[in-house]
Backbone bond lengths (Angstrom), bond angles and torsions (degrees), N, CA, C in turn:
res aa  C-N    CA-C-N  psi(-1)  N-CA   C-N-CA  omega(-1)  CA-C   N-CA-C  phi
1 X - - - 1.469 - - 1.526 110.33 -
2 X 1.234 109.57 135.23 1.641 103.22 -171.60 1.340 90.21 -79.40
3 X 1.737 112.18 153.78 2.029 144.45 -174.61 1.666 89.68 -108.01
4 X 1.222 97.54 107.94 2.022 98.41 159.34 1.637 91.25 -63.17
5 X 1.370 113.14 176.92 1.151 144.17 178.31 1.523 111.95 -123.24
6 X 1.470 111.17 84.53 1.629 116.72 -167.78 1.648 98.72 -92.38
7 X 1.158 118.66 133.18 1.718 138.68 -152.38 1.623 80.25 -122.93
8 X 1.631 109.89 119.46 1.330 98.40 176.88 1.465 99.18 -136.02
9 X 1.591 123.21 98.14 1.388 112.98 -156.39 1.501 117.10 -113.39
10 X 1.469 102.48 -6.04 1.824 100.32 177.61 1.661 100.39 -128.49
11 X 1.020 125.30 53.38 1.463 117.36 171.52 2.100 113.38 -110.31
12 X 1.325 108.28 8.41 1.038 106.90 -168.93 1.327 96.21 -114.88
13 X 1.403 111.46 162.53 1.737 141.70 -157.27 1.510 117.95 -117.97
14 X 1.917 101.31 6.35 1.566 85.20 -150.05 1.831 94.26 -121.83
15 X 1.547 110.68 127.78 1.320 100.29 160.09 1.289 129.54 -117.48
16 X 1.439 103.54 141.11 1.388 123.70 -160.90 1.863 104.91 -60.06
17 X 0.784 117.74 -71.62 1.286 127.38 161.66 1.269 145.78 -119.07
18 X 1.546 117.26 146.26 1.727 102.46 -157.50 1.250 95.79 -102.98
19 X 1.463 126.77 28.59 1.753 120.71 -171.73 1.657 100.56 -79.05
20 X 1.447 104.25 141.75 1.339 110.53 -162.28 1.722 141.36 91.56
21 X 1.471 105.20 -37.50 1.566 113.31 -175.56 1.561 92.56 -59.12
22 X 1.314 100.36 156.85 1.611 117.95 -178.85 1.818 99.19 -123.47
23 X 0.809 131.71 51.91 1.797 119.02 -151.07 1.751 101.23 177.89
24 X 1.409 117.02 127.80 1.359 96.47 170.38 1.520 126.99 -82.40
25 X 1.579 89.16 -155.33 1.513 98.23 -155.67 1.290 115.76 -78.35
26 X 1.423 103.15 -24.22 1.461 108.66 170.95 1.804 121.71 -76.10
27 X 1.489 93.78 -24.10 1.815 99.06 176.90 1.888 95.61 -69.04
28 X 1.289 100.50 -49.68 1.467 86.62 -177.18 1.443 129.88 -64.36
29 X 1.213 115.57 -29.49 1.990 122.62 172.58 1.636 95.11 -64.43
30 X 0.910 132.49 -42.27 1.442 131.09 174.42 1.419 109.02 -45.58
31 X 1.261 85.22 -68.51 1.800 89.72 179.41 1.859 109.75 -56.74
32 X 0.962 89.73 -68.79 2.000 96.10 163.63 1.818 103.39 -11.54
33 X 1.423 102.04 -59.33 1.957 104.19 -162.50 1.553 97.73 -78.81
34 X 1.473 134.98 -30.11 1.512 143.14 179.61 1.544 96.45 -63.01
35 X 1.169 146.01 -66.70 1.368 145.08 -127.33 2.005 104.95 -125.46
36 X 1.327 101.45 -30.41 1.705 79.29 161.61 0.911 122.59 -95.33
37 X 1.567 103.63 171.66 1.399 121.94 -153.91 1.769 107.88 -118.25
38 X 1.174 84.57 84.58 1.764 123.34 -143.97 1.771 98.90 -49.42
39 X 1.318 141.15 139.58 1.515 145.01 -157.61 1.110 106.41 -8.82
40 X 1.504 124.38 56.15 2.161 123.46 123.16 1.406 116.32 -31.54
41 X 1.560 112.31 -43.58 1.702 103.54 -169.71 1.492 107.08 -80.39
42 X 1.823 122.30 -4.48 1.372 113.59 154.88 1.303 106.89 -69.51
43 X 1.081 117.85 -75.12 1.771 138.99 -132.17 1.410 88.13 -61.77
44 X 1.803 116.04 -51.76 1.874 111.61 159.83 1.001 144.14 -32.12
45 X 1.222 106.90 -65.88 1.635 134.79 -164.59 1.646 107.91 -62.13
46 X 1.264 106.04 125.44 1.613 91.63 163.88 2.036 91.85 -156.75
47 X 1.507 103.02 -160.92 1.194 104.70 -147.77 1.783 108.16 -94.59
48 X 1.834 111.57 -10.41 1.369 114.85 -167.44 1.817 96.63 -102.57
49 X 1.615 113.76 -42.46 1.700 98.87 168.43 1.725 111.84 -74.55
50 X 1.640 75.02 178.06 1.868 111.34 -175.59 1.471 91.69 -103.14
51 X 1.604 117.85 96.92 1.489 128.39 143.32 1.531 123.56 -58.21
52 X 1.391 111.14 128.00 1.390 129.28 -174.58 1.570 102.66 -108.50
53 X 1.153 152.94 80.21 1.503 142.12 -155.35 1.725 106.29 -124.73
54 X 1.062 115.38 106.04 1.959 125.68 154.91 1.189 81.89 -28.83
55 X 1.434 121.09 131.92 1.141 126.66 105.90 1.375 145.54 -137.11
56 X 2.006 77.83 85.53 1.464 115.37 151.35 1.282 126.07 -138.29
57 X 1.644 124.84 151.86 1.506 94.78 174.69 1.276 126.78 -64.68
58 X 1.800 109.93 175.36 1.951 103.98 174.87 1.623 84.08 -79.24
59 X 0.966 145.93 -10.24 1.709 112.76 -168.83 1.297 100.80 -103.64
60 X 1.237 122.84 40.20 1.766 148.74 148.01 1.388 105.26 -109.69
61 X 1.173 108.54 -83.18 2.052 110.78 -169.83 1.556 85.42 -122.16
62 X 1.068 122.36 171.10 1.553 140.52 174.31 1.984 101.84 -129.58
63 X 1.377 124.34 86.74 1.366 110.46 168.01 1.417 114.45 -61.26
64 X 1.283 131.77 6.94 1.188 125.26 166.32 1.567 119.46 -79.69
65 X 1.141 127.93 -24.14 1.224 124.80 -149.98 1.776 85.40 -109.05
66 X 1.669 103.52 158.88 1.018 122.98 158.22 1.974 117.89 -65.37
67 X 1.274 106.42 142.30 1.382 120.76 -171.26 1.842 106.36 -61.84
68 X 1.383 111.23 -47.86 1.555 114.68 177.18 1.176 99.74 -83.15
69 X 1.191 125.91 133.12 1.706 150.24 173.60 1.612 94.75 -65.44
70 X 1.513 132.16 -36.77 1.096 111.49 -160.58 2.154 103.71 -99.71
71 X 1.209 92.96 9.18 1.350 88.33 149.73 1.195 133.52 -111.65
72 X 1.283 106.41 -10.60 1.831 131.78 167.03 1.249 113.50 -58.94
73 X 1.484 117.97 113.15 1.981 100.63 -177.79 1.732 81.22 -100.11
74 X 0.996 122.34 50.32 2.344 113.36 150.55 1.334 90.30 -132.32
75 X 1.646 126.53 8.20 1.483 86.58 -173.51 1.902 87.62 -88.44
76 X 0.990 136.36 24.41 1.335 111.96 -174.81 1.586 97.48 -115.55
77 X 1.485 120.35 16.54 1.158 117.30 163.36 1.652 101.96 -113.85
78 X 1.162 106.54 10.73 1.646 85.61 166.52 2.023 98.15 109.44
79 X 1.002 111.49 -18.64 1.489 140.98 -161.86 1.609 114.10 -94.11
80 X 1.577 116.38 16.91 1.423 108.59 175.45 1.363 139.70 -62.35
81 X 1.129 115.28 -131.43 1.566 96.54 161.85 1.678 113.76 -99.28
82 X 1.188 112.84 -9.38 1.560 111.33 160.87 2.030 115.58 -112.35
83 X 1.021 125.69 95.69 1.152 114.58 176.14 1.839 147.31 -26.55
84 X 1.235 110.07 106.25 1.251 88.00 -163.84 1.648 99.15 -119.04
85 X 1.326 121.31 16.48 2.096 97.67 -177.33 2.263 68.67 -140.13
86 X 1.512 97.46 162.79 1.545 117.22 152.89 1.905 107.77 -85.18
87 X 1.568 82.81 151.19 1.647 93.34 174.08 1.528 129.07 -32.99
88 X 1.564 105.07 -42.00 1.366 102.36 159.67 1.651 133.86 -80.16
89 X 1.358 115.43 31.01 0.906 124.04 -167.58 1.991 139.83 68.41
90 X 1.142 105.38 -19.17 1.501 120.65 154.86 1.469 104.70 -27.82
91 X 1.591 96.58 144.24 1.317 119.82 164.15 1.615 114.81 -67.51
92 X 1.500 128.87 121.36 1.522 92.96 178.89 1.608 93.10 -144.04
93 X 1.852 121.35 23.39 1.279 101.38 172.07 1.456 97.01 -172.52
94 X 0.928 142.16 129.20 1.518 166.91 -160.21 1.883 98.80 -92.90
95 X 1.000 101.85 123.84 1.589 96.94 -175.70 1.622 112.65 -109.08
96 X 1.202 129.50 82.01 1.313 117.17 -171.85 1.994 116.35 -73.82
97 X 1.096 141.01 169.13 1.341 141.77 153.80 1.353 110.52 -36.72
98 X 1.297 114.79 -37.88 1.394 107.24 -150.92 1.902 83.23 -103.70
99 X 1.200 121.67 -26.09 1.287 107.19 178.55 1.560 121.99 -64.62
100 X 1.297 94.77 -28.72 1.658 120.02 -175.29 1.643 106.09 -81.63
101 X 1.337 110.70 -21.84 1.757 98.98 -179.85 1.618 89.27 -89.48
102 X 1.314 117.45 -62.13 1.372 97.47 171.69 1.427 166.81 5.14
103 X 1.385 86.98 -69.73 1.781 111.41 158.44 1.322 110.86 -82.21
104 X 1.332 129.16 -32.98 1.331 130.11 175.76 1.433 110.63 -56.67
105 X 1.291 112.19 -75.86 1.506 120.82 -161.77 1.822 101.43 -82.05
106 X 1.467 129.85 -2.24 1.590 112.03 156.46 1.140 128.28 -81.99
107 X 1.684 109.86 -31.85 1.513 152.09 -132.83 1.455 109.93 -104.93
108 X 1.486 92.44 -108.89 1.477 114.45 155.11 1.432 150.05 -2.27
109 X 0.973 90.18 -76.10 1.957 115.88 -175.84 1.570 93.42 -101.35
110 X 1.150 134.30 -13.59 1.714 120.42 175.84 1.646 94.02 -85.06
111 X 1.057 124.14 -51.81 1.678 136.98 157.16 1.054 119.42 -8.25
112 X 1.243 114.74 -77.03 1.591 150.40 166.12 1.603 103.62 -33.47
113 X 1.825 104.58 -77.12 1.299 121.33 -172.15 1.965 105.96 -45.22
114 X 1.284 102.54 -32.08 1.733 112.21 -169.12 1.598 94.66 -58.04
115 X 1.345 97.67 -53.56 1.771 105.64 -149.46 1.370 113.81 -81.76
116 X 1.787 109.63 -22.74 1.752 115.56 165.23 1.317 128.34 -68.22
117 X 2.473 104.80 -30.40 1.517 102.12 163.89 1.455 120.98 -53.51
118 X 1.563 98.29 -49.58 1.820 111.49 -163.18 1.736 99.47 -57.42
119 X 1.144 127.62 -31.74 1.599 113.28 179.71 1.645 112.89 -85.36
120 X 1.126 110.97 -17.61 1.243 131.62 174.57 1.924 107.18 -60.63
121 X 1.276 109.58 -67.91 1.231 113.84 155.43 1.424 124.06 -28.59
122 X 0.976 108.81 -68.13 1.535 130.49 -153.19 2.099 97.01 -67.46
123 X 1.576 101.01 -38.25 1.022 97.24 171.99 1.732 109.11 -50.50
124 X 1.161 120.21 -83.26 1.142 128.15 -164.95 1.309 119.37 -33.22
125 X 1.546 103.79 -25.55 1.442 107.82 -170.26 1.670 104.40 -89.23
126 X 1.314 110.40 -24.16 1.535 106.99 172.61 1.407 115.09 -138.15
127 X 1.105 123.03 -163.12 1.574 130.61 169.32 0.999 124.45 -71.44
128 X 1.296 126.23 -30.22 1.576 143.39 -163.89 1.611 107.60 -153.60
129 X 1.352 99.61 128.80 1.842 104.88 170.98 1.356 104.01 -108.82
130 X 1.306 125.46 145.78 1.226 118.15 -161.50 1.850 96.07 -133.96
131 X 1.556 125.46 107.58 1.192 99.72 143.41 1.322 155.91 -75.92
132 X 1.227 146.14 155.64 1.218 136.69 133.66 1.171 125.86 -101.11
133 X 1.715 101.10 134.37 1.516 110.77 -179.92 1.840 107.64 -93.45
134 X 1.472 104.43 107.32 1.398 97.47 174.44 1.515 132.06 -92.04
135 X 0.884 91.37 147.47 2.180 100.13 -174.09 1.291 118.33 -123.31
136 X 1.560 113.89 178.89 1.456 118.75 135.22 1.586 103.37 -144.44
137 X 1.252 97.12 175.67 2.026 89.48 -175.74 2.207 88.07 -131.97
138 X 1.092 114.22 155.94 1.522 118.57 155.26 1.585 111.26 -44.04
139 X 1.238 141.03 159.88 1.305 117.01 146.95 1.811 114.00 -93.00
140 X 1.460 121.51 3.91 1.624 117.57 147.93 1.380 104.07 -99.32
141 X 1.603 101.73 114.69 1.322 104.35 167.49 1.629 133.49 -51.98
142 X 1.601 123.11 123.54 1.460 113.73 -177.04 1.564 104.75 -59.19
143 X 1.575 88.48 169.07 1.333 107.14 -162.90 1.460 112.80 -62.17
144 X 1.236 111.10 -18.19 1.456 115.83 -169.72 1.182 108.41 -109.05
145 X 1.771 139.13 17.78 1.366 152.63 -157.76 1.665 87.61 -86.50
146 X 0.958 113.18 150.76 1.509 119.64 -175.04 2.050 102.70 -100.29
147 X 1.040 111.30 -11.10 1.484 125.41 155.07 1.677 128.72 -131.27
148 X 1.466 104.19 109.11 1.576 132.36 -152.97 1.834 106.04 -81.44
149 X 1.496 111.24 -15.14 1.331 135.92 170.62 1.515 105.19 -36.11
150 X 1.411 112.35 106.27 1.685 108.26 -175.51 1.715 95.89 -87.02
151 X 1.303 118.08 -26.41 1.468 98.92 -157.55 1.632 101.69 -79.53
152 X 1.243 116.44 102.23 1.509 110.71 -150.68 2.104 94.92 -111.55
153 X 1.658 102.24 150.55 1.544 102.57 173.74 1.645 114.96 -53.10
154 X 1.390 104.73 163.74 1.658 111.27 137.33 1.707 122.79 -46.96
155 X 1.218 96.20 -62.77 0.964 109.46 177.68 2.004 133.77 -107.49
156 X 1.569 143.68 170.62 1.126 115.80 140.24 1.241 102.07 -146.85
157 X 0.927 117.65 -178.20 1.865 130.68 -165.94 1.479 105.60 -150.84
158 X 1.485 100.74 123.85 1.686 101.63 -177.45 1.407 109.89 -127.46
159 X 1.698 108.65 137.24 1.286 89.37 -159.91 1.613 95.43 -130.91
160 X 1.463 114.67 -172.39 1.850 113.03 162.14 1.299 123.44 -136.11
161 X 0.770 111.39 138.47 1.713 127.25 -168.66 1.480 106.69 -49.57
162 X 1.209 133.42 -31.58 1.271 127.01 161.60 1.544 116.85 -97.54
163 X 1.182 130.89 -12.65 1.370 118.10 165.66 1.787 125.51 -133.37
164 X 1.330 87.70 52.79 1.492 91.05 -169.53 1.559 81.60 -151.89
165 X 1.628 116.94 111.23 1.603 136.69 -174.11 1.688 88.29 -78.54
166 X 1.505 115.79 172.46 1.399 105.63 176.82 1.410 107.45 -103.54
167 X 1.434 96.24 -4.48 2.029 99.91 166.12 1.645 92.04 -41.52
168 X 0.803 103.38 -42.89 2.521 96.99 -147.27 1.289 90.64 -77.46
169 X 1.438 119.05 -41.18 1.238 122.18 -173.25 1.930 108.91 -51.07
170 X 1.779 114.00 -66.75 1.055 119.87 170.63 1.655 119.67 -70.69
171 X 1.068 128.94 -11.05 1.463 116.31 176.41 1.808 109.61 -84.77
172 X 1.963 102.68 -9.46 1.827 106.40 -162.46 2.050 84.25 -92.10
173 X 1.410 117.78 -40.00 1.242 108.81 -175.92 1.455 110.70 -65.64
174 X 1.080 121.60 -66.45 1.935 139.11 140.58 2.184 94.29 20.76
175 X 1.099 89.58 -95.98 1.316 119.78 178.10 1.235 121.44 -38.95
176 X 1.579 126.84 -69.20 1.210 136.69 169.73 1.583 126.82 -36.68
177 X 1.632 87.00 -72.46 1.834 103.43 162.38 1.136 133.42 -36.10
178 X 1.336 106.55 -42.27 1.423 134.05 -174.23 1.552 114.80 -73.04
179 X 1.541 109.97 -29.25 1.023 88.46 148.96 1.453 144.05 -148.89
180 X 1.871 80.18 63.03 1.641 115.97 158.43 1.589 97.34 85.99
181 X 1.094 123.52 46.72 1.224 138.34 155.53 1.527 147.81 -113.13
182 X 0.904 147.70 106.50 1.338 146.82 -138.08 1.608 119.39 -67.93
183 X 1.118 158.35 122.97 1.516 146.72 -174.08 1.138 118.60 -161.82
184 X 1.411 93.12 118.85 1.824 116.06 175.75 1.568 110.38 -70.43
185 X 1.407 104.91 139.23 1.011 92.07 171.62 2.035 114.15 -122.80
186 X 1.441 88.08 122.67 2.124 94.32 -163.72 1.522 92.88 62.13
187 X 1.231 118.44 48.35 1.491 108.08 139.18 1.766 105.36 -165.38
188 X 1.069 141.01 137.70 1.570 109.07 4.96 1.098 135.84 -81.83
189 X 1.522 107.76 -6.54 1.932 112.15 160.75 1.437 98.43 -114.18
190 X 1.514 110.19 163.78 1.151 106.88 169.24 1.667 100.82 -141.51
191 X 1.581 124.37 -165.54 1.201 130.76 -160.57 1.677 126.41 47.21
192 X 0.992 113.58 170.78 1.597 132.15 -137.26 1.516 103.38 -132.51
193 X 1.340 125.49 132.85 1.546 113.60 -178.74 1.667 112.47 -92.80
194 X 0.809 122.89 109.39 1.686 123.15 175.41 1.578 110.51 -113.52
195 X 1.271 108.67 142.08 1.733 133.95 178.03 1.264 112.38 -50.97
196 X 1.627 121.06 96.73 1.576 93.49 -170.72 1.253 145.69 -75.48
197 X 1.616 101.12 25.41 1.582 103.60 165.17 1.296 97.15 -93.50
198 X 1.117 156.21 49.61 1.260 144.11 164.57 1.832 110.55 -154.33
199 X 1.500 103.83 -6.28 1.468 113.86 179.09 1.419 114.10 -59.59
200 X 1.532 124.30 141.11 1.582 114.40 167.60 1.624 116.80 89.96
201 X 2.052 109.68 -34.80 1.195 127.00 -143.65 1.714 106.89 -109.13
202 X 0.957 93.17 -53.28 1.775 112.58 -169.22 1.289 127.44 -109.00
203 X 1.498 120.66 88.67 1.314 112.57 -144.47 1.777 100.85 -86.76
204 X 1.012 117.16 10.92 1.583 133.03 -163.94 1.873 98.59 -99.16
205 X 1.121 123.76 -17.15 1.131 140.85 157.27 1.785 120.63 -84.75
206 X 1.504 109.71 79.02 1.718 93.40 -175.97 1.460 119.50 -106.07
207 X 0.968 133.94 -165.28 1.966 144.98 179.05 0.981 118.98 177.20
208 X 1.489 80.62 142.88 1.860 103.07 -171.52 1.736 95.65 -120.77
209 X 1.289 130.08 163.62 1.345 142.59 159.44 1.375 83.27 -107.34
210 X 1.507 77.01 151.42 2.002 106.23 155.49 1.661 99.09 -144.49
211 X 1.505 105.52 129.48 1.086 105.38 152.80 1.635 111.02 -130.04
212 X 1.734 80.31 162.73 1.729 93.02 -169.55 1.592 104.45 -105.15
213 X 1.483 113.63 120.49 1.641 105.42 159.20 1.480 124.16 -63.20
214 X 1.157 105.13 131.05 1.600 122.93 -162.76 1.028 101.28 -47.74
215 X 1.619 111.33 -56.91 2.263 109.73 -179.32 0.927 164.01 -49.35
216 X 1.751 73.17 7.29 1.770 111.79 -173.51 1.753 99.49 -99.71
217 X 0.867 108.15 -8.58 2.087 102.54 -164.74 1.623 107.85 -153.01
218 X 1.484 92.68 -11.18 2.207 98.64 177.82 1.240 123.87 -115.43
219 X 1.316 142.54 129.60 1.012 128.30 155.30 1.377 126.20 -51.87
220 X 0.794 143.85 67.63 1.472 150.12 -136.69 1.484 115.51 -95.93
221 X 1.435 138.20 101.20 1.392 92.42 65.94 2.106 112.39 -119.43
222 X 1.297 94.42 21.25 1.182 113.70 144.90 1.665 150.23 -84.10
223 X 1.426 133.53 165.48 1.392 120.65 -160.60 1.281 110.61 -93.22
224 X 1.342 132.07 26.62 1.434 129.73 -160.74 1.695 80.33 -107.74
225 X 1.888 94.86 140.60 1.614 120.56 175.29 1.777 84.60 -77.71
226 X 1.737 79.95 144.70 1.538 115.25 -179.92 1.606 95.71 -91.81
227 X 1.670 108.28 168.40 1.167 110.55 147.00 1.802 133.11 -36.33
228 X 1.125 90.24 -32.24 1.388 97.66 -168.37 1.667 126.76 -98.69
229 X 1.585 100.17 13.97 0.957 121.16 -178.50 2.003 119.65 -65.25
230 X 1.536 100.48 -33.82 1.713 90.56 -175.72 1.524 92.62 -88.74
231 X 1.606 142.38 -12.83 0.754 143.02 -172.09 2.289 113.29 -71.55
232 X 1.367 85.23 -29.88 1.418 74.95 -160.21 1.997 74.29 -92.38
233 X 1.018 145.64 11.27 1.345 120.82 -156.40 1.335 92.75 -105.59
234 X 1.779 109.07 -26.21 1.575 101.73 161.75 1.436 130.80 -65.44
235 X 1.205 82.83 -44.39 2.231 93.35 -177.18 1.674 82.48 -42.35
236 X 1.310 127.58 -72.11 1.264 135.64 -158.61 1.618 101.60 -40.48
237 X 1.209 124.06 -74.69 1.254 116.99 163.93 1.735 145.38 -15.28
238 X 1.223 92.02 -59.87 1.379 122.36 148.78 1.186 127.78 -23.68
239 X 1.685 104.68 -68.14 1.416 119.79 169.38 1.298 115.76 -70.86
240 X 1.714 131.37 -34.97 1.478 99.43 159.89 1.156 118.80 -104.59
241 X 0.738 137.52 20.34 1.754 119.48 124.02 1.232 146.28 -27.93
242 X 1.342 88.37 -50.88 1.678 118.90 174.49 1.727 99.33 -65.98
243 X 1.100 116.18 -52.97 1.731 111.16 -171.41 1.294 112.61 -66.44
244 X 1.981 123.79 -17.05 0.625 97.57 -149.05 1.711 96.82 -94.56
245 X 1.519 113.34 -3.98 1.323 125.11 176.72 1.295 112.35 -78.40
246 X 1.167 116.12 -9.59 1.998 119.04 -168.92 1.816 81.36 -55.93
């Protein structure tokens, strides 16, 4: 049976080190409950895929972001691949070289290295390795969201022009709609996380994001599961399932 490749990169709470923060501990758990993407490695995780899971928070390292800031369009909000301001813009962490090789070379690139074997595998084992990048977003966008649009989906799906077939594209609208749920598609985030030895290159390697709106499974704007929490973890299910039959 083909294993999606579920990329699970902001669901964790834990920072490795506090060298640098300028801000306490309580400004930062705050921030901690604002910015993760509160049990993805449930609503994800199950027993037939290959889970890829941070575990660290992004307001330690961000495996999402590109390593050079100047290809990063968040690092100019403060939002690179190591965090350095809170949502409201505050100073809340001093970035030295040595803090930045740090997180890189313990963090980072072991991260990285995890999630390029597991597709690596997966190749061999089939024709196509498929990630998914999993999420959730607030449904009020933070302050620093690059789309300020409150009337936000159930759902969204982000995809890339080279590794995102339009099967995923039409089987995620297909699916969603179907059952009576709302979904953006690349908005309010858009793009797809791929390994960058295989980015641009290998079209046999594809990805889709899914993200989940929080209001479906959070009491929000806190981390406590909603009623609706085993509910959306099936839909979630559901949906890869569904990909994994495309």
């Amino acid at each position: 049976m083909k294993k999606l490749i579920l990329h699970i990169p902001h669901s964790s709470t834990a920072i490795p080190s506090l060298q640098g923060y300028v801000v306490s501990t309580e400004i930062i758990n705050t921030e901690i409950v604002r910015l993760t993407d509160w049990y993805t490695d449930e609503i994800f995780s199950n027993t037939t895929d290959i889970s890829i899971i941070a575990p660290f928070s992004r307001i330690f390292c961000d495996p999402e972001r590109f390593t050079d800031d100047s290809q990063e369009e968040m690092a100019k909000f403060g939002m690179g691949v190591l965090y350095e301001t809170l949502d409201n813009g505050d100073v809340m962490r001093e970035v030295t070289p040595q803090i930045r090789d740090y997180a890189l070379e313990n963090f980072y690139y072991p991260h990285h290295n995890k999630l390029n074997k597991a597709v690596i595998e997966e190749l061999k084992q089939s024709e196509t390795s498929i990630v998914v990048d999993c999420h959730s977003f607030p449904s009020i966008p933070l302050k620093r969201a690059l789309s300020q649009d409150i009337d936000t989906p159930d759902y969204n799906i982000g995809t890339d022009n080279f590794h995102t077939p339009q099967k995923l594209i039409d089987f995620s609208q297909k699916y969603f709609e179907g059952l009576g749920y709302s979904l953006g598609i690349d908005t309010p985030y858009s793009g797809a996380l791929v390994p960058m030895e295989h980015y641009q290159k290998n079209k046999n390697v594809q990805a889709i994001m899914l993200e989940i709106n929080r209001r479906l499974y959070l009491n929000e704007p806190y981390n406590e599961k909603s009623q609706g929490f085993e509910n959306t973890k099936k839909v979630v299910q559901g949906f890869l399932e569904g990909i994994r039959k495309l």
